[in-house]
C-alpha positions as CSV (number, residue, x, y, z in Angstrom):
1,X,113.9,129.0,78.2
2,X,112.0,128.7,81.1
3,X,109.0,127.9,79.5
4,X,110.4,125.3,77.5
5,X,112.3,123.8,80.9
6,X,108.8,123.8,82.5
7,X,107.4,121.8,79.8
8,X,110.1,118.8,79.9
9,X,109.7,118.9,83.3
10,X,106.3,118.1,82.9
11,X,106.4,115.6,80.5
12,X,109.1,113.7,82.8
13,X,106.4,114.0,85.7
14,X,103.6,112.5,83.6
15,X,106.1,109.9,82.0
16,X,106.5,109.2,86.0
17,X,103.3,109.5,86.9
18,X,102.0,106.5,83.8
19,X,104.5,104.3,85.5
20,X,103.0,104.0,88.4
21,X,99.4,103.4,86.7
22,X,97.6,100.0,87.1
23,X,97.5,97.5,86.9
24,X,100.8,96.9,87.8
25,X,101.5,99.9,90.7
26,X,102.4,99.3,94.0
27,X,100.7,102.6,95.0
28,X,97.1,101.0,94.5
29,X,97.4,97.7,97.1
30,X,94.1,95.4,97.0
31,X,95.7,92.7,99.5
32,X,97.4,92.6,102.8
33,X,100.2,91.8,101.5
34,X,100.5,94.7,99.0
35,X,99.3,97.2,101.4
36,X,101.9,96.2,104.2
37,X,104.5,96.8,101.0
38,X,103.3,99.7,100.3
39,X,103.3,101.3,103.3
40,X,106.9,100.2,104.0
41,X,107.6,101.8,100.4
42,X,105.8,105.5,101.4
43,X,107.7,105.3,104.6
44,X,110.4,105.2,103.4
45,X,110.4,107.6,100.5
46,X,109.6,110.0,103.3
47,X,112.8,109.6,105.3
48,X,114.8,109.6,102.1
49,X,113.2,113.0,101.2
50,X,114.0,114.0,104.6
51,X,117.3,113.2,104.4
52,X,117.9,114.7,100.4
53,X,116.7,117.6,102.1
54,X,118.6,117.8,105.3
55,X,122.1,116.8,103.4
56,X,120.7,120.2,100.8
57,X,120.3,122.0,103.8
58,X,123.1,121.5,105.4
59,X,125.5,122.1,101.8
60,X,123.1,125.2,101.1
61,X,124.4,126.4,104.6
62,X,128.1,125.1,104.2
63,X,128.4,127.1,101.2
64,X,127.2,130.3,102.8
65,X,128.7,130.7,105.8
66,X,132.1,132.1,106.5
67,X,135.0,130.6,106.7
68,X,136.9,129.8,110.4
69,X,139.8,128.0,111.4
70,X,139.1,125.3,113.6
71,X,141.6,123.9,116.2
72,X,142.8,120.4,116.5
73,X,140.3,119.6,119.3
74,X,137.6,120.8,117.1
75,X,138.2,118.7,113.9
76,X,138.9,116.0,116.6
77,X,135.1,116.4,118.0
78,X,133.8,116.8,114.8
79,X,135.0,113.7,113.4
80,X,133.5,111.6,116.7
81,X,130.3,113.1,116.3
82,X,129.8,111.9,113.0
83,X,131.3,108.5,113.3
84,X,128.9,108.2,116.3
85,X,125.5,109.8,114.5
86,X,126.4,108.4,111.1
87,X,128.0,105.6,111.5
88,X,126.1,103.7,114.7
89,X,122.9,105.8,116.3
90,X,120.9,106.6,112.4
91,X,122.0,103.3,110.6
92,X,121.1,101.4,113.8
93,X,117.5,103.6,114.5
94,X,117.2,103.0,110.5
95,X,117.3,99.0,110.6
96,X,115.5,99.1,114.3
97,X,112.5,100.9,112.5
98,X,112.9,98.5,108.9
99,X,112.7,95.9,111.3
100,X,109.8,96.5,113.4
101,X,107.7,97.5,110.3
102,X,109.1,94.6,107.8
103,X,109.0,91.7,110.1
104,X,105.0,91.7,110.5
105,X,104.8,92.3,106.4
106,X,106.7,89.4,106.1
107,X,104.7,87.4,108.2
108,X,101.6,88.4,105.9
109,X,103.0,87.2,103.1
110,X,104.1,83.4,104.5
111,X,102.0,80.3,104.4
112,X,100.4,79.7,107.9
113,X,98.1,77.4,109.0
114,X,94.3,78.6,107.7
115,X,91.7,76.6,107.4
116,X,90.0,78.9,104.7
117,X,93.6,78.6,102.6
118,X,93.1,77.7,98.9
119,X,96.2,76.1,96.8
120,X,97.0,76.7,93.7
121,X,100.2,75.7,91.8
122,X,102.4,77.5,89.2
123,X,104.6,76.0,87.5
124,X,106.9,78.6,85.5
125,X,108.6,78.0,81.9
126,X,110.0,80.1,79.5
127,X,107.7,81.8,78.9
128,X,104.5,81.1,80.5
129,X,102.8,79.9,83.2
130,X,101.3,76.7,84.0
131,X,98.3,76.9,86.6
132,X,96.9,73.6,88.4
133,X,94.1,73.7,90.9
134,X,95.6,70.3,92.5
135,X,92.1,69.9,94.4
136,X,89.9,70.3,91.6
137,X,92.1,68.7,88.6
138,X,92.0,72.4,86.6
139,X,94.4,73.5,84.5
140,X,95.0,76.7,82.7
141,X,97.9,79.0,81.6
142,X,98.5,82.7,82.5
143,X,95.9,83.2,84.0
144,X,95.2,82.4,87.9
145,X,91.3,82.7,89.4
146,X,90.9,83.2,93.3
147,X,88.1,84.1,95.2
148,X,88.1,87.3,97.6
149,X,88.8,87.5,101.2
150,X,90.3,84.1,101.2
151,X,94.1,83.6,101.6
152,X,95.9,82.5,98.9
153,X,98.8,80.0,98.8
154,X,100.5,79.9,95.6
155,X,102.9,76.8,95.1
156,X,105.8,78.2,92.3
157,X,108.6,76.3,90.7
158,X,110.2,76.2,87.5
159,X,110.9,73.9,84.6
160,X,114.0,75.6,83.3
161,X,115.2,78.5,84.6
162,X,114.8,80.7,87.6
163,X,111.5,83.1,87.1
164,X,110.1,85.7,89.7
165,X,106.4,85.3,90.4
166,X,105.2,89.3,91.3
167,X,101.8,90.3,91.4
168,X,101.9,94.0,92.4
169,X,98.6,95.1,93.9
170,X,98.6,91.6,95.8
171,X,101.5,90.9,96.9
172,X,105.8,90.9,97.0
173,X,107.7,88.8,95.0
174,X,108.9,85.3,95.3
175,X,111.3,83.4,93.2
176,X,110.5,80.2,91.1
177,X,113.5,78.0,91.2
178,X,114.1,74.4,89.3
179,X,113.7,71.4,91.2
180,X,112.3,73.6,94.4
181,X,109.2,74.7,95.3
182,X,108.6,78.3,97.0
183,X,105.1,79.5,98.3
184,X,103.7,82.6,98.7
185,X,100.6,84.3,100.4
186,X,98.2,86.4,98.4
187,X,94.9,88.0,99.1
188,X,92.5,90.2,97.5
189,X,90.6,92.2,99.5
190,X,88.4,93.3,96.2
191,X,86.9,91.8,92.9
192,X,89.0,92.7,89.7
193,X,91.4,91.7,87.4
194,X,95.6,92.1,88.4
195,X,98.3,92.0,86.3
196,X,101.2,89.6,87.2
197,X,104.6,89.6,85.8
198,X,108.2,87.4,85.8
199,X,110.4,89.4,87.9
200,X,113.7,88.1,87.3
201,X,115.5,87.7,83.6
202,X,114.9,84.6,82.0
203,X,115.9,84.8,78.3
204,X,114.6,86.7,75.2
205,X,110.8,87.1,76.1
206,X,110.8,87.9,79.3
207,X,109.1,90.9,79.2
208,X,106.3,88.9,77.8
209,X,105.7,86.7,80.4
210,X,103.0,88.3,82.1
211,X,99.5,86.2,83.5
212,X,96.6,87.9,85.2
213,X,94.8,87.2,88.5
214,X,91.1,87.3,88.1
215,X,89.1,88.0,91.6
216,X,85.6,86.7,92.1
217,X,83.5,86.5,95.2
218,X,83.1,83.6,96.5
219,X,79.8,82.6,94.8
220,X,80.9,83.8,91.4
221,X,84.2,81.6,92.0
222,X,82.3,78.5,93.0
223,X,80.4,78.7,89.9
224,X,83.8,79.3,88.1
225,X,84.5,75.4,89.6
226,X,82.2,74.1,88.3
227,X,81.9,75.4,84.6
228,X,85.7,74.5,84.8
229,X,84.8,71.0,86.3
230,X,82.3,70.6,83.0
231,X,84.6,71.7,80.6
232,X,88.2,70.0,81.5
């Protein structure tokens, strides 16, 4: 029995373990972005563990003990401290510290001013994705070419419904939303190719709506311009 429990458990940790493979995992950032995410992720997976095992800690220790009657003022002071710990000092330290970490994420993932920025539009459909280099008159579908080390602003809307542009390893998510535009920043901070994927429902193939970003350096994408440049 044991044996046999050991073994499912080990299947379900490897069935785990897959899902988090790339090249779709947040757990293997190649951008700012990402890694900002990720770190805000591993953070806080650790407080939650903390906190499972505190709570089991506490229960393991509750069920142990013996019993004691406790007066009125007792229940009385037991009740304020845990209105006052659990109800105002953790959830306020919790959104204090999501705060201080998420606000400077955020700020890596929005479009300011960068000389070095390169645009590139996507316009979303069920189900595919248009690409347009609006500076160089290119246009392909599912699949988006940057060049490293530059930042990225990606221009997304919609032609029907609303999509969620998400490229794991480079970045969060952003929504693309008819008749609006949304931009996000990406960067990668190393040549290879990233699997991208719609987010949010859109109809009977949407978990076939994927696209891939393709990561040059900067002399491999130049010449990527121009064999582009030749051919469209």
């Amino acid at each position: 029995m044991v044996n046999r429990v050991t073994e499912y458990l080990f299947t379900a940790s490897a069935l785990l373990l897959a899902g988090c493979s790339e090249p779709y995992s947040i757990l293997a950032p190649a951008g700012p972005s990402a890694k900002a995410v990720t770190t805000i992720w591993w953070g806080m997976l650790t407080v939650g563990v903390v906190v499972l095992l505190g709570i089991c800690s506490l229960w393991w220790y509750a069920s142990f003990r013996r019993n004691r009657k406790y007066s009125d003022a007792d229940v009385k002071r037991v009740l304020t401290r845990m209105v006052l710990w659990g109800g105002i000092v953790l959830p306020t330290v919790g959104i204090t510290v999501l705060l201080i970490f998420g606000i400077p994420a955020g700020n890596i993932m929005l479009p300011l001013a960068d000389e070095r920025a390169v645009r590139i539009d996507v316009h979303a459909r069920q189900w595919a994705w248009d690409v347009t280099y609006p500076q160089h008159d290119i246009e392909l579908t599912d699949e988006i070419h940057i060049p490293v080390d530059t930042p990225i602003d990606i221009h997304v809307t919609s032609a029907d419904v609303i999509h969620g542009f998400w490229v794991p390893r480079l970045g969060g998510k952003i929504d693309a939303i008819p008749g609006h535009t949304n931009i996000v920043r990406l960067q990668a901070d190393e040549v290879g190719e990233f699997g991208g994927q719609c987010a949010e429902y859109c109809g009977l193939s949407h978990a076939k709506m994927h696209f891939k970003v393709i990561a040059h350096s900067a002399e491999k994408f130049d010449a990527w311009l121009v064999q582009q440049g030749k051919t469209q």
